[in-house]
VMD Tcl script that builds the backbone (N, CA, C; Angstrom):
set m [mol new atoms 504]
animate dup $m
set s [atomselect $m all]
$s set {name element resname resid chain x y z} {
  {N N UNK 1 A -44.396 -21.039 16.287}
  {CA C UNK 1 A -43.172 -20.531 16.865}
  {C C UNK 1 A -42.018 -21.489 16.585}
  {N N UNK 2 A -42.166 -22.565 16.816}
  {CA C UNK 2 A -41.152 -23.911 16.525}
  {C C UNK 2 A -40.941 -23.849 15.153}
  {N N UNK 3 A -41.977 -23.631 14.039}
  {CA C UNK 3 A -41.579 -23.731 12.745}
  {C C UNK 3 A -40.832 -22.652 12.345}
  {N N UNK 4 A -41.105 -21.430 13.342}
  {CA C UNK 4 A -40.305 -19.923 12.533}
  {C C UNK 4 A -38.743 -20.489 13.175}
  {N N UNK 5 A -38.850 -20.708 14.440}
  {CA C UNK 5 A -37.334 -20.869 14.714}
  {C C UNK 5 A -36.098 -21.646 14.355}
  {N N UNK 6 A -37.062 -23.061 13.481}
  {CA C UNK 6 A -36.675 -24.010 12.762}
  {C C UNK 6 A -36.142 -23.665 11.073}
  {N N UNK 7 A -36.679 -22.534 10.539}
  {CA C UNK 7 A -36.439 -22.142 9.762}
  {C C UNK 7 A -35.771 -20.636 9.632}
  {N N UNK 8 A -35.550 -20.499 10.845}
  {CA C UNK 8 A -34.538 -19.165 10.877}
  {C C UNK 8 A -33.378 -19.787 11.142}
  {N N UNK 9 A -33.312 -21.229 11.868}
  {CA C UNK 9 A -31.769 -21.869 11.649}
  {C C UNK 9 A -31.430 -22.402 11.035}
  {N N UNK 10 A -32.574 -23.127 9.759}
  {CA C UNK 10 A -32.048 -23.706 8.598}
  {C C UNK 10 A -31.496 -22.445 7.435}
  {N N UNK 11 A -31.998 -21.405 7.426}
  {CA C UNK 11 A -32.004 -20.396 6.935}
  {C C UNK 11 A -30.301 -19.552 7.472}
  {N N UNK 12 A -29.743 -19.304 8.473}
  {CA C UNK 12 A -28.694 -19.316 9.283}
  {C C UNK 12 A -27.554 -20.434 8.565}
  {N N UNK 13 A -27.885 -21.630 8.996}
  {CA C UNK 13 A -27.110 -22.290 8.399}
  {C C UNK 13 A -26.601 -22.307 6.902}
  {N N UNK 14 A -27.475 -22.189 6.190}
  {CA C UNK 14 A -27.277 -22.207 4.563}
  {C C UNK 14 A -26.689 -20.983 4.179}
  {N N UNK 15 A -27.076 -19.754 5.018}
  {CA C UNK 15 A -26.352 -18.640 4.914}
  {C C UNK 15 A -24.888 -18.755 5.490}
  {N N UNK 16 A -24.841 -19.134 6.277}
  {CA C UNK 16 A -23.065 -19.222 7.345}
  {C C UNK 16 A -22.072 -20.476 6.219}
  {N N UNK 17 A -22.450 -20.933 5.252}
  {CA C UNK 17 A -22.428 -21.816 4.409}
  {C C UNK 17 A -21.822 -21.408 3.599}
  {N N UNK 18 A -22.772 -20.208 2.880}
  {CA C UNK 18 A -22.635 -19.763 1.747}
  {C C UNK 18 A -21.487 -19.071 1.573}
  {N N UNK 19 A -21.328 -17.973 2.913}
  {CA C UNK 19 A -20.390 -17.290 3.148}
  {C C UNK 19 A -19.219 -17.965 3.338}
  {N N UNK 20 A -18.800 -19.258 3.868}
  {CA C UNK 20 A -17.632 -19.897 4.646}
  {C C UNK 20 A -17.159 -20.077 3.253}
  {N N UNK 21 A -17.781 -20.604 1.693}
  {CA C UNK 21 A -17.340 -20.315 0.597}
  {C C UNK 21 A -16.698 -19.547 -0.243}
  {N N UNK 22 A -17.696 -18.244 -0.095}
  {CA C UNK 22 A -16.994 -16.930 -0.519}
  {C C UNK 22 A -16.113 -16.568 0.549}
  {N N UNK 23 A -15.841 -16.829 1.660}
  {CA C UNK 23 A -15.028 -16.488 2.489}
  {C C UNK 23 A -13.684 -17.471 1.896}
  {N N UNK 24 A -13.431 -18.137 1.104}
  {CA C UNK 24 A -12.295 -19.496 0.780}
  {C C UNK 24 A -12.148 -19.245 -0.253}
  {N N UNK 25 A -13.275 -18.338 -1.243}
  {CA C UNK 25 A -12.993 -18.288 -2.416}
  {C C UNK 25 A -12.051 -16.895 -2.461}
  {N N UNK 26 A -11.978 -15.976 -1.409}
  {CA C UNK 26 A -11.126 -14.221 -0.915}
  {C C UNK 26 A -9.986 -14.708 -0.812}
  {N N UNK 27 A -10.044 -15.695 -0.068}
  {CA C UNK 27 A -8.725 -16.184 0.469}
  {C C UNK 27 A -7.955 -16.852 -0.415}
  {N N UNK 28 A -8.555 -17.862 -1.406}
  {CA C UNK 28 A -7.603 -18.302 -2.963}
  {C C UNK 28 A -7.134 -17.517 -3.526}
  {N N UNK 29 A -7.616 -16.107 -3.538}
  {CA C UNK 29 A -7.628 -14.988 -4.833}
  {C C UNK 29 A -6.610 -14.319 -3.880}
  {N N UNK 30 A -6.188 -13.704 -2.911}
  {CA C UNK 30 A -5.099 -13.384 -2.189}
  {C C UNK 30 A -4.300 -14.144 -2.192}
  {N N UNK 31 A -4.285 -15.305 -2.265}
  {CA C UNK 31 A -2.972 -16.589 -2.082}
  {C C UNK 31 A -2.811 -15.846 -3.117}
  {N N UNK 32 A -3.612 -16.042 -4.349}
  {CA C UNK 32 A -2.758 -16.288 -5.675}
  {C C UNK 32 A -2.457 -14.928 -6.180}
  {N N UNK 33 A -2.689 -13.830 -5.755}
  {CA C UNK 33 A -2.034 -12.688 -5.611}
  {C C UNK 33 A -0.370 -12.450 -5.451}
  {N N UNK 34 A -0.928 -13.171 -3.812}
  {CA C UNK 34 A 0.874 -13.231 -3.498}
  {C C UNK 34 A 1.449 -13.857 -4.486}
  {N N UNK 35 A 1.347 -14.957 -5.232}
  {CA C UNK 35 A 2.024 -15.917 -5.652}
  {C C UNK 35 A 3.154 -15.040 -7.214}
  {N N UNK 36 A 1.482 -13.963 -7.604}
  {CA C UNK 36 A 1.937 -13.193 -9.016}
  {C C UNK 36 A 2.483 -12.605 -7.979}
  {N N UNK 37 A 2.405 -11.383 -7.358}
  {CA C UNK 37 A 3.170 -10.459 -7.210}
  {C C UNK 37 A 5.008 -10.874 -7.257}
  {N N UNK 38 A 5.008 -11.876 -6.365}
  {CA C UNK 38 A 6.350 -12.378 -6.089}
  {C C UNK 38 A 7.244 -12.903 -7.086}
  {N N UNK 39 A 6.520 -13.206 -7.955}
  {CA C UNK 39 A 6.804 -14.248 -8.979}
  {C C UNK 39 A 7.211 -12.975 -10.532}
  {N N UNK 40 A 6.528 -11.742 -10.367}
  {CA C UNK 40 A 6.360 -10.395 -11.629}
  {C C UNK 40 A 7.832 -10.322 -11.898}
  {N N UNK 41 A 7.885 -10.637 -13.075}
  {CA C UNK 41 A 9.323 -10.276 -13.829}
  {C C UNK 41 A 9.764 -8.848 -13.197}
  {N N UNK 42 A 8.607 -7.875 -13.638}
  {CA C UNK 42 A 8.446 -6.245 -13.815}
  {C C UNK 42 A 8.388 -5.538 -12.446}
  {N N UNK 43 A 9.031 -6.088 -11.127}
  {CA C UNK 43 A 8.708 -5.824 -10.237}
  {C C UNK 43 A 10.542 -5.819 -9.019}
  {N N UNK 44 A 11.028 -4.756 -8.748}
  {CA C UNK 44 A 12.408 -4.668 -8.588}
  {C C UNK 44 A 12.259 -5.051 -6.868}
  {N N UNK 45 A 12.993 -6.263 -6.976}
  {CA C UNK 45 A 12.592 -6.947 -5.174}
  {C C UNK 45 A 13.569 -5.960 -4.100}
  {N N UNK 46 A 12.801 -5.553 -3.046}
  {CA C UNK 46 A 13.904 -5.077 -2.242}
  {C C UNK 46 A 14.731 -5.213 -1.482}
  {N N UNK 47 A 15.700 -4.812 -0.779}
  {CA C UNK 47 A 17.021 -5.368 -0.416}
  {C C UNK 47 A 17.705 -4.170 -0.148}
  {N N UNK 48 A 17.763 -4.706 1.509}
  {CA C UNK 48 A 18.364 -3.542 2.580}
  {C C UNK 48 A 19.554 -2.798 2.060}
  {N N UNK 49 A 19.981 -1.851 2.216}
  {CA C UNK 49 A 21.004 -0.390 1.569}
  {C C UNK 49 A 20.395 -0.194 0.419}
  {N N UNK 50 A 19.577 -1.210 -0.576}
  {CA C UNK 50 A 18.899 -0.653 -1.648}
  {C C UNK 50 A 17.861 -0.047 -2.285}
  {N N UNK 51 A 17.004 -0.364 -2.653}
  {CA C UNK 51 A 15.696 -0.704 -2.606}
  {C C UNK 51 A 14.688 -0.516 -1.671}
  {N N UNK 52 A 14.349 0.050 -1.044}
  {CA C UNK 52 A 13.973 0.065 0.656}
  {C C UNK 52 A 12.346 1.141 1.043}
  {N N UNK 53 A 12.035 0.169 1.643}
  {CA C UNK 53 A 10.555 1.360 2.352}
  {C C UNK 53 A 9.782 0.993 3.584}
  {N N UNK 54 A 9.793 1.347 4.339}
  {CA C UNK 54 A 9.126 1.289 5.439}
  {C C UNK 54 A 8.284 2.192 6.306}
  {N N UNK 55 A 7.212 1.717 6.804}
  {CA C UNK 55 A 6.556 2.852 7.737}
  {C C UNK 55 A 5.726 1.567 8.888}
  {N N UNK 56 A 4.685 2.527 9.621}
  {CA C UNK 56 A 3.764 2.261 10.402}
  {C C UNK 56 A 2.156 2.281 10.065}
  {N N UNK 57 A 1.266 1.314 9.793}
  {CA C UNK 57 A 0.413 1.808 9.296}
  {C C UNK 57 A -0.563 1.299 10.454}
  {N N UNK 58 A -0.967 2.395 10.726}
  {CA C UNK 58 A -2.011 2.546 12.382}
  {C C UNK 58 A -1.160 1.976 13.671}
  {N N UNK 59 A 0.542 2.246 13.240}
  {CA C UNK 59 A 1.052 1.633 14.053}
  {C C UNK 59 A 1.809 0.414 14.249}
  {N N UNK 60 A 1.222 -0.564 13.060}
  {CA C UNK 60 A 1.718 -1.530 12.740}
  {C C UNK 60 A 2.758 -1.664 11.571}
  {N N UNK 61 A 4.415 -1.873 11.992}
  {CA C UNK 61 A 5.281 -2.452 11.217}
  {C C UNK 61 A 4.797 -2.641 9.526}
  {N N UNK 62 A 5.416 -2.049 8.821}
  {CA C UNK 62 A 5.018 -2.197 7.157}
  {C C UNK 62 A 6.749 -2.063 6.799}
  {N N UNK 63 A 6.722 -3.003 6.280}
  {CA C UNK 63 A 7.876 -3.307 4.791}
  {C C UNK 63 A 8.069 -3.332 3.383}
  {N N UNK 64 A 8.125 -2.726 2.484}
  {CA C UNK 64 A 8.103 -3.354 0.962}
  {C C UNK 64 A 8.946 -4.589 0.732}
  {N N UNK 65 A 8.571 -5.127 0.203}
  {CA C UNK 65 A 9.166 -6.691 -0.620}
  {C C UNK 65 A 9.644 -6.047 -2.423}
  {N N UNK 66 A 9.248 -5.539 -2.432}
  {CA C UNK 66 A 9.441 -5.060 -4.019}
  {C C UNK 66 A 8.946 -3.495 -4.527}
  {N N UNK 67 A 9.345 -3.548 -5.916}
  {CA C UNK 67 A 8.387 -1.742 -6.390}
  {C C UNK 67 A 8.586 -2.340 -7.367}
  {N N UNK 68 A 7.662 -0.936 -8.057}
  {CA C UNK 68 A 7.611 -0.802 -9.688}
  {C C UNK 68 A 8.811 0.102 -9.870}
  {N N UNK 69 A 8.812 -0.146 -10.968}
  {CA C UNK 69 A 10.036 0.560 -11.948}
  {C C UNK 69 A 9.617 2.495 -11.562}
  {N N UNK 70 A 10.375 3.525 -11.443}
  {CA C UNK 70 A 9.960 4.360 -11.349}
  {C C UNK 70 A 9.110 4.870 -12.768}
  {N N UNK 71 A 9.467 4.404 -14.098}
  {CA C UNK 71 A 8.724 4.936 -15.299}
  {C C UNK 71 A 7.076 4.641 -14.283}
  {N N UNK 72 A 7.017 3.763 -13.796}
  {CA C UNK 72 A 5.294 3.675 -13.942}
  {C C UNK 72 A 4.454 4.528 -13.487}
  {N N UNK 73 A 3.942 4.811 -13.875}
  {CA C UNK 73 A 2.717 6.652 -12.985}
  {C C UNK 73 A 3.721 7.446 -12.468}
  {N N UNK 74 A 5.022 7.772 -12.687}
  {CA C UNK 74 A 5.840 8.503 -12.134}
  {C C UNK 74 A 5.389 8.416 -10.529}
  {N N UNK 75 A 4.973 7.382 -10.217}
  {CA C UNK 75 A 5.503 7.125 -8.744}
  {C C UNK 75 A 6.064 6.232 -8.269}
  {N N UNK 76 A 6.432 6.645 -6.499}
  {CA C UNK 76 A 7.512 5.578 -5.932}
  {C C UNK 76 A 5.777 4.631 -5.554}
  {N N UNK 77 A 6.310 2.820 -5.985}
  {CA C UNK 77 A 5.134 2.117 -5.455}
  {C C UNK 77 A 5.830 0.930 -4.968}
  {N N UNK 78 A 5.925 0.949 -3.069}
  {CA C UNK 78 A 6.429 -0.055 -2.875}
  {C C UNK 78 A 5.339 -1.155 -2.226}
  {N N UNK 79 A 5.745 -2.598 -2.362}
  {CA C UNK 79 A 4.204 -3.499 -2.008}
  {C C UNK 79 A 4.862 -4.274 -0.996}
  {N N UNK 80 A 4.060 -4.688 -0.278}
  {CA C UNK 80 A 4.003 -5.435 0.883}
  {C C UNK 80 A 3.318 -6.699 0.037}
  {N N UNK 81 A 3.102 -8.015 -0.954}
  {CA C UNK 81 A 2.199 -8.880 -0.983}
  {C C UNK 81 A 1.566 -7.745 -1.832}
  {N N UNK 82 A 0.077 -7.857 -1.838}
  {CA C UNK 82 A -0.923 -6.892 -2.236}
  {C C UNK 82 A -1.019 -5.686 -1.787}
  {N N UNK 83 A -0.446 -5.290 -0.779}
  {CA C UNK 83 A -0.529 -4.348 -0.371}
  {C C UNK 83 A 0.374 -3.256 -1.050}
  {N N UNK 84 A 0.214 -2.032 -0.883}
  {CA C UNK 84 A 0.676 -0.998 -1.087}
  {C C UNK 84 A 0.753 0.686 -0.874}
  {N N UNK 85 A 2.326 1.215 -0.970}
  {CA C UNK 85 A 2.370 2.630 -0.505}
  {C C UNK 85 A 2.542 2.844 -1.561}
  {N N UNK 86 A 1.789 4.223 -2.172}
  {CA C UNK 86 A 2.451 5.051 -3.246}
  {C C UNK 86 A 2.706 6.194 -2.919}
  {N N UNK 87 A 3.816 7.143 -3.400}
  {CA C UNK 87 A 4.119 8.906 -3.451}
  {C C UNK 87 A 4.836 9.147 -4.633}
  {N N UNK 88 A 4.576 10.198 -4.766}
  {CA C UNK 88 A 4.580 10.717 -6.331}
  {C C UNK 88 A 6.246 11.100 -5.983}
  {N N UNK 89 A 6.229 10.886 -7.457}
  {CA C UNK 89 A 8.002 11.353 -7.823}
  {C C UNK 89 A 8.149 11.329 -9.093}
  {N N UNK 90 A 8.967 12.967 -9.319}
  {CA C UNK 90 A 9.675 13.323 -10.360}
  {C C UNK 90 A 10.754 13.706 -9.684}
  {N N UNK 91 A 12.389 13.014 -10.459}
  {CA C UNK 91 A 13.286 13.698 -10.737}
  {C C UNK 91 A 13.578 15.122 -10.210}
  {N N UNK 92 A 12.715 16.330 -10.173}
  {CA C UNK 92 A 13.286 17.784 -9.489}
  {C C UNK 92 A 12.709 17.002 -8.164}
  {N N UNK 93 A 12.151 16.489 -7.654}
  {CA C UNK 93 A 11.967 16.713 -5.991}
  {C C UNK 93 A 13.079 16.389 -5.238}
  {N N UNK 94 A 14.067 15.051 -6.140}
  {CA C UNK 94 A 15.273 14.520 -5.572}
  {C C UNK 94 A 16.284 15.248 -5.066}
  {N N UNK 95 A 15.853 16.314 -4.568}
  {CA C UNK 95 A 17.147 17.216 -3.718}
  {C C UNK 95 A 16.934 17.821 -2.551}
  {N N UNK 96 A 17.938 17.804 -1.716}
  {CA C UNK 96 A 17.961 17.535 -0.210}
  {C C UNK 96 A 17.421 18.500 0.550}
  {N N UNK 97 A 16.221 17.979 1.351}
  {CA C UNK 97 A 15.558 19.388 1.946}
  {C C UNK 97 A 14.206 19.436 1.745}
  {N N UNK 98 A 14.139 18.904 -0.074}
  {CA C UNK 98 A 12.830 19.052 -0.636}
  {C C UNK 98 A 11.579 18.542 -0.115}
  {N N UNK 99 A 10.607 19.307 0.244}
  {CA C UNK 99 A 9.498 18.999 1.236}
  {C C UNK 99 A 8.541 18.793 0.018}
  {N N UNK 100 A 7.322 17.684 -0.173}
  {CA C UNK 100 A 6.492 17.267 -0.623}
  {C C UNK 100 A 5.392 17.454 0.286}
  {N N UNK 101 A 4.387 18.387 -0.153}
  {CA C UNK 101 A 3.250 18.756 0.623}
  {C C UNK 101 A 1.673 17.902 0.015}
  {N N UNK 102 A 1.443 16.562 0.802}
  {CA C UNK 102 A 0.482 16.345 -0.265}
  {C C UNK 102 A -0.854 17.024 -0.308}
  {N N UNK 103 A -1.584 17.050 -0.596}
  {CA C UNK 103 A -2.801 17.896 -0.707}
  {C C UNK 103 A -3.717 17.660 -2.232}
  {N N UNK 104 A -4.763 18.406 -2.246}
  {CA C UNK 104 A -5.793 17.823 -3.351}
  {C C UNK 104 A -5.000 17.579 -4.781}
  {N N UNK 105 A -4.156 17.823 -5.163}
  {CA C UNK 105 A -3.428 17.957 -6.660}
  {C C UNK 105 A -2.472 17.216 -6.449}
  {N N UNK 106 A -1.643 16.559 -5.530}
  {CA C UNK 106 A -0.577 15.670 -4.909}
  {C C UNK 106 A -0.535 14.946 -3.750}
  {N N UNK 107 A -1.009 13.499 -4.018}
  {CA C UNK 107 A -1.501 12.544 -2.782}
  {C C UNK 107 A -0.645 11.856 -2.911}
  {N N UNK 108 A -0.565 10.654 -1.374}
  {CA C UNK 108 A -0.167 9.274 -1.284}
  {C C UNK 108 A -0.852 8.824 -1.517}
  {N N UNK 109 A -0.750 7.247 -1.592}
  {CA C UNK 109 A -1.720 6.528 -1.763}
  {C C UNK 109 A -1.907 5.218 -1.262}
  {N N UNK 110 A -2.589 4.716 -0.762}
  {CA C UNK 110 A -2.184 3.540 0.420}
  {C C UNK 110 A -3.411 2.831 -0.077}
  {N N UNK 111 A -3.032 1.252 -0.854}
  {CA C UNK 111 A -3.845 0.185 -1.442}
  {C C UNK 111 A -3.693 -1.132 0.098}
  {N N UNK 112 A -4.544 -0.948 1.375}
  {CA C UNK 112 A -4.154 -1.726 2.329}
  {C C UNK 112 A -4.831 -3.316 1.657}
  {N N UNK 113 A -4.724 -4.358 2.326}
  {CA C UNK 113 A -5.332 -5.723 1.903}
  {C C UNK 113 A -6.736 -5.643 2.303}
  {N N UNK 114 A -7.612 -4.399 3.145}
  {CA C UNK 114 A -8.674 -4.682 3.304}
  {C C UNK 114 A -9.249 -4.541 2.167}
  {N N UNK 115 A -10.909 -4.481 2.292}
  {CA C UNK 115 A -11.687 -4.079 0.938}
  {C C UNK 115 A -12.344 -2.950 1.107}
  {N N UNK 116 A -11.225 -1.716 2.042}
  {CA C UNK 116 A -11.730 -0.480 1.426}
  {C C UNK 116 A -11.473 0.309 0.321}
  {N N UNK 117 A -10.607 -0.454 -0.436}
  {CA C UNK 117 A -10.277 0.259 -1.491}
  {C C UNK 117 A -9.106 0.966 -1.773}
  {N N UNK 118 A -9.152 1.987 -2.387}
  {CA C UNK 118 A -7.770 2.992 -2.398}
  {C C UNK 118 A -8.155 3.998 -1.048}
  {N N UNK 119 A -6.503 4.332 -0.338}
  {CA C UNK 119 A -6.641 5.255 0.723}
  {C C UNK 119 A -6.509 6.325 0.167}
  {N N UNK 120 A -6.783 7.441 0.276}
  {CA C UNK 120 A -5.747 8.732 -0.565}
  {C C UNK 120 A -5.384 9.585 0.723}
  {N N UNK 121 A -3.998 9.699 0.630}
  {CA C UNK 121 A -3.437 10.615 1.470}
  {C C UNK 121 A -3.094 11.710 1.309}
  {N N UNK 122 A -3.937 12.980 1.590}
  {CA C UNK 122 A -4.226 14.153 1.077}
  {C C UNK 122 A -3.897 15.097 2.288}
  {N N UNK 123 A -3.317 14.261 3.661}
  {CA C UNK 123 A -2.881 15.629 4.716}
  {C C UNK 123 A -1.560 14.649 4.934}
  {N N UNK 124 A -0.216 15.088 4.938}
  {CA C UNK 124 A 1.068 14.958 5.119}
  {C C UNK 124 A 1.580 15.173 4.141}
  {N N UNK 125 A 3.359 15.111 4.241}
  {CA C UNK 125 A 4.006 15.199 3.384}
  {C C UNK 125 A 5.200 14.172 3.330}
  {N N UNK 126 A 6.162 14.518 2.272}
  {CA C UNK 126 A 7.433 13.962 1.979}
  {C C UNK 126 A 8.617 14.722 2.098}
  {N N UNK 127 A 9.429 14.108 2.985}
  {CA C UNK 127 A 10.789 15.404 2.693}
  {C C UNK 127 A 12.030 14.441 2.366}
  {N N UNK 128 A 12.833 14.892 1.299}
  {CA C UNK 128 A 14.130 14.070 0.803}
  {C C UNK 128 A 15.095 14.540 1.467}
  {N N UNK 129 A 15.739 13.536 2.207}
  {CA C UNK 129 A 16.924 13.545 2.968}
  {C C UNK 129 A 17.965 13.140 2.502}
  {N N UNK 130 A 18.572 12.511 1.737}
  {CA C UNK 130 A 19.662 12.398 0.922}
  {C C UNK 130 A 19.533 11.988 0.018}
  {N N UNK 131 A 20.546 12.490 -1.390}
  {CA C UNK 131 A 20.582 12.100 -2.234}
  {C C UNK 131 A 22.254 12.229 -2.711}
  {N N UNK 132 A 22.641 11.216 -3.919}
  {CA C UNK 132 A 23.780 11.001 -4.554}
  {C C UNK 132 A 23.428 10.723 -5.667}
  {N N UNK 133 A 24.315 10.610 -6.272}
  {CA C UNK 133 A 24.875 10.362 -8.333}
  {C C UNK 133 A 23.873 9.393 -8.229}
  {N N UNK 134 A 23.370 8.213 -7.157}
  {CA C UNK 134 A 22.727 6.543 -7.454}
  {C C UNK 134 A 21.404 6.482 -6.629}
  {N N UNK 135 A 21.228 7.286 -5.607}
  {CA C UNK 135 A 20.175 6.763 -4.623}
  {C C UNK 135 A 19.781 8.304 -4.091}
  {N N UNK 136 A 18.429 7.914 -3.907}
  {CA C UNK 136 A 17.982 8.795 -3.118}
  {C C UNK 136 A 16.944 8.454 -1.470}
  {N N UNK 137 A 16.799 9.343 -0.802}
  {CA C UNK 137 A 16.381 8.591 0.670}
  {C C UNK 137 A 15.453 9.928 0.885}
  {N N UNK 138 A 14.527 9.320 1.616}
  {CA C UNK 138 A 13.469 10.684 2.442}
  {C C UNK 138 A 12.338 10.080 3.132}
  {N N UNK 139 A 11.605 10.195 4.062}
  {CA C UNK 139 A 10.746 10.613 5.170}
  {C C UNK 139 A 9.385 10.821 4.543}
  {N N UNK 140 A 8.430 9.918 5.513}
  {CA C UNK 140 A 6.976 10.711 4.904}
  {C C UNK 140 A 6.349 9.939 5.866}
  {N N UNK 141 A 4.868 11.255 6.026}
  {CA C UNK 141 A 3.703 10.463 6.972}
  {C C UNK 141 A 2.336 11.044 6.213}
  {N N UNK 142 A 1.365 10.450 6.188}
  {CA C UNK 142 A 0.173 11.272 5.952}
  {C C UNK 142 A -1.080 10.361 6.750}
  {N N UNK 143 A -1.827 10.912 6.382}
  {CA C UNK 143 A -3.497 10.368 7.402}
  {C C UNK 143 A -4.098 10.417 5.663}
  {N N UNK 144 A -4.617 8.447 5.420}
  {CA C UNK 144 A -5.456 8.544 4.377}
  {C C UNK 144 A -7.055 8.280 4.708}
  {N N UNK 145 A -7.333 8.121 3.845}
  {CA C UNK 145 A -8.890 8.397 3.662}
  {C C UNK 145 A -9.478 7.759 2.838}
  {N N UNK 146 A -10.486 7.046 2.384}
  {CA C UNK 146 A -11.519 6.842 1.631}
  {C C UNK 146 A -12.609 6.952 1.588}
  {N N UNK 147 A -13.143 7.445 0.209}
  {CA C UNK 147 A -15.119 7.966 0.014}
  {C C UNK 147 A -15.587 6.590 0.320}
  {N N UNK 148 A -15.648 5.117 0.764}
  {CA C UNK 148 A -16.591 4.274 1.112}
  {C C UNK 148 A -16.577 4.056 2.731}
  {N N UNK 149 A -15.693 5.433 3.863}
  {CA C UNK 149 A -16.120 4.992 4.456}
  {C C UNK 149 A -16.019 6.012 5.611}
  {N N UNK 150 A -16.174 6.487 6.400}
  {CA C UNK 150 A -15.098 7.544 7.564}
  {C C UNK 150 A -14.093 7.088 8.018}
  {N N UNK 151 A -13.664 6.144 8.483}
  {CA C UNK 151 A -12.752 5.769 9.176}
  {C C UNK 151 A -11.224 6.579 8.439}
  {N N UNK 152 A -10.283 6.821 8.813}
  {CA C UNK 152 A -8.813 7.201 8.474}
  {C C UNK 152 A -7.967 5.926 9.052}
  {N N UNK 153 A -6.739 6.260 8.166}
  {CA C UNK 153 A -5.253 5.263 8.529}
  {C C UNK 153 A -4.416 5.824 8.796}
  {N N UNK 154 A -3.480 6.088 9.789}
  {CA C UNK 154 A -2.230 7.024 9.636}
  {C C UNK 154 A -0.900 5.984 9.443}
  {N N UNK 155 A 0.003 7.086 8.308}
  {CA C UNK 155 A 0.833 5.944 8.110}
  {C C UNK 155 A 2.019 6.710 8.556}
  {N N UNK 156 A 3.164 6.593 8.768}
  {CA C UNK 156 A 3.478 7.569 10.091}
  {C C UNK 156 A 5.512 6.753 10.056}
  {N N UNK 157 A 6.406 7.154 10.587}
  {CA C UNK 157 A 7.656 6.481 10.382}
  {C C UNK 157 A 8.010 6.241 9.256}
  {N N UNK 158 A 7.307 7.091 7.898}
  {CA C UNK 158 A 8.093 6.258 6.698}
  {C C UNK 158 A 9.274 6.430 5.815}
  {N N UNK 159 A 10.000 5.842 5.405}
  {CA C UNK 159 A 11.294 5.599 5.281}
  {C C UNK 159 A 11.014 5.467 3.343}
  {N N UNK 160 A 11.919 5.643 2.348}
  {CA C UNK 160 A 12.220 5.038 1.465}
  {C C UNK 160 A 13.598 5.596 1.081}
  {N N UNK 161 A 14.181 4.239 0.129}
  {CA C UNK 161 A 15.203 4.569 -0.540}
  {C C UNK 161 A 15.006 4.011 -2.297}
  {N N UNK 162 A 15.705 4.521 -3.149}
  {CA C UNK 162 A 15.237 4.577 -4.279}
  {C C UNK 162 A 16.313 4.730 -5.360}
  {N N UNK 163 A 16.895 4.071 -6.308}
  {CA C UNK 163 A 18.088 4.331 -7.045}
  {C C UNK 163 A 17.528 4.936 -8.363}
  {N N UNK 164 A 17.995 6.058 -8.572}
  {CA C UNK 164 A 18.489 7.005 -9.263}
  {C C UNK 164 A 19.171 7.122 -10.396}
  {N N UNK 165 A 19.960 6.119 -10.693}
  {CA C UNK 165 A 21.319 5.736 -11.595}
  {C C UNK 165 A 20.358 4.959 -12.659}
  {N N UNK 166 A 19.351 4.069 -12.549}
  {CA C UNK 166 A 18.462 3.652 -14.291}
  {C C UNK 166 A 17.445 3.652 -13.860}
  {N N UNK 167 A 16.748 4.042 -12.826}
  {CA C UNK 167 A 15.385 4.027 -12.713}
  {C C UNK 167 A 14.510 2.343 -12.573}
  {N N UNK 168 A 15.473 1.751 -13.075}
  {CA C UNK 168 A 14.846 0.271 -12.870}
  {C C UNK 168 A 15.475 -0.735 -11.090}
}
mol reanalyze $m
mol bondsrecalc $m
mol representation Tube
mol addrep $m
């Protein structure tokens, strides 16, 4: 009995070990995440009246720091760090009123910092609330999802703005 218990805590230990490693080695690879993301030539930083996105995700405060250029996957992709919201956009949706229904052929897409993976947001929508000659603005919520797990995210209050005038 003394020897099993002696070796279920040496066994414990070397395991709680192993992990406190790979647990330091997650955490380098996210530092240095942030470090590219912030640092990406190819990446348009945001900046209030401009550039702009915000929501709630399960409630909790979300900001973009930056996006991609709209050429990329023809979507809007704004990042938090690693994190990220995506919704699809072409050019005809940019007019006022226009409701974006996502569903199986047109999702969001929500890349959170956990390691579930991609969310896909396949129940809500998008509606564009203003637009001009330079910028455009609109509204969106959806409930995502991923195949590794049941759980859902709702992302809920979201806000973007987006210029129009070069796409960059």
């Amino acid at each position: 009995m003394k020897r099993t218990l002696l070796i279920m805590s040496i066994t414990g230990i070397l395991y709680s070990c192993g992990g406190t490693a790979q647990n330091k080695a997650i955490e380098d690879q996210k530092e240095a995440n942030k470090v590219t993301a912030a640092s990406d030539p190819g990446r348009i930083p945001a900046k209030a009246g401009e550039w702009t996105m915000t929501a709630k995700i399960d409630g909790k405060d979300w900001a973009a720091n930056s996006f991609m250029h709209l050429d990329f996957q023809d979507k809007i992709h704004g990042f938090y760090n690693e994190e990220s919201i995506s919704l699809p956009y072409d050019k005809s949706y940019m007019k006022v009123g226009k409701k974006i229904i996502f569903g199986d052929n047109l999702v969001a897409l929500l890349f959170p910092s956990d390691d579930d993976g991609i969310w896909d947001g396949k129940k809500g929508e998008m509606e564009i609330t203003k637009v001009d000659a330079d910028w455009a603005e609109g509204e969106f919520f959806f409930t995502a999802t991923t195949s590794t797990s049941a759980k859902t995210k709702e992302v809920t209050d979201g806000f973007f703005r987006i210029s129009l005038s070069n796409k960059k």
